[in-house]
N, C-alpha and C positions, 0 to 999 in steps of 0.2 A: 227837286225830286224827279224822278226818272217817268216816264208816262207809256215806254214798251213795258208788258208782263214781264217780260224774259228778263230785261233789266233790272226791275225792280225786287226779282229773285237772285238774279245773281249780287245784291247790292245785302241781299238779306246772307245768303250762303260766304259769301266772302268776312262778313259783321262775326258769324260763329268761326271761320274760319280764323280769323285773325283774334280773336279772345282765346280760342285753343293755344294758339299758337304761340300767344304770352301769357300763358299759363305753364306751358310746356320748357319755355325760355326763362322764368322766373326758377321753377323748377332745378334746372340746369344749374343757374348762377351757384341756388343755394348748396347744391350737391355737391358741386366744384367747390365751394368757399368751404364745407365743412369737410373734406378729402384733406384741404391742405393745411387746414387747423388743427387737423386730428394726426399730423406726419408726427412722428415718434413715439405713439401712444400705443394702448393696446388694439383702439376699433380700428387704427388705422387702415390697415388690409380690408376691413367690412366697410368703410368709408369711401375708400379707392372703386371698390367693384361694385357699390351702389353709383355710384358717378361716370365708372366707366358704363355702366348697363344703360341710365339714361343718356348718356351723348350718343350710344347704339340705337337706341330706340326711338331717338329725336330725330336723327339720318334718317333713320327708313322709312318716319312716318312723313318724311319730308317736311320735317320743320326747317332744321337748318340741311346744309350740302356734306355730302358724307367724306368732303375732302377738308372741309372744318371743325369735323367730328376727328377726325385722325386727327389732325394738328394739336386739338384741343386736348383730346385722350396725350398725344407725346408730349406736351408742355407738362401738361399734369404729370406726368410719368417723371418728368424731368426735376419738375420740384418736390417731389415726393422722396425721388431717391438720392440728392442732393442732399435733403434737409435727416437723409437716415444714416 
């Protein structure tokens, strides 16, 4: 364990940081898995732009990089309208 202040905060800030952050990733997974399970149905379109708004909202809050957020958003785009 750390013995500067400063460290032993940043040791605490980074602990909530990174639980947000697979909270926020789990999230994701589940969005995406239920977008591409729901392809040909009726939620599908409500499925799609729930998934697409979190991979949005995970860029910005800087969970993931907003260039893996596009990629992720066009794969998804891709198996979506593939499988319609």
């Amino acid at each position: 364990m750390a013995n500067i202040k400063s460290q032993i905060k940043r040791i605490k800030t980074n602990a909530k940081r990174a639980e947000r952050n697979k909270a926020v990733k789990s999230e994701l997974r589940t969005r995406v898995k239920t977008a591409v399970r729901a392809t040909g149905t009726a939620d599908a379109s409500e499925a799609m732009r729930a998934a697409v708004k979190r991979l949005d909202k995970a860029a910005s809050k800087g969970v993931i990089h907003k260039n893996q957020a596009a990629r992720r958003k066009s794969r998804l785009m891709k198996r979506v309208n593939a499988a319609a």
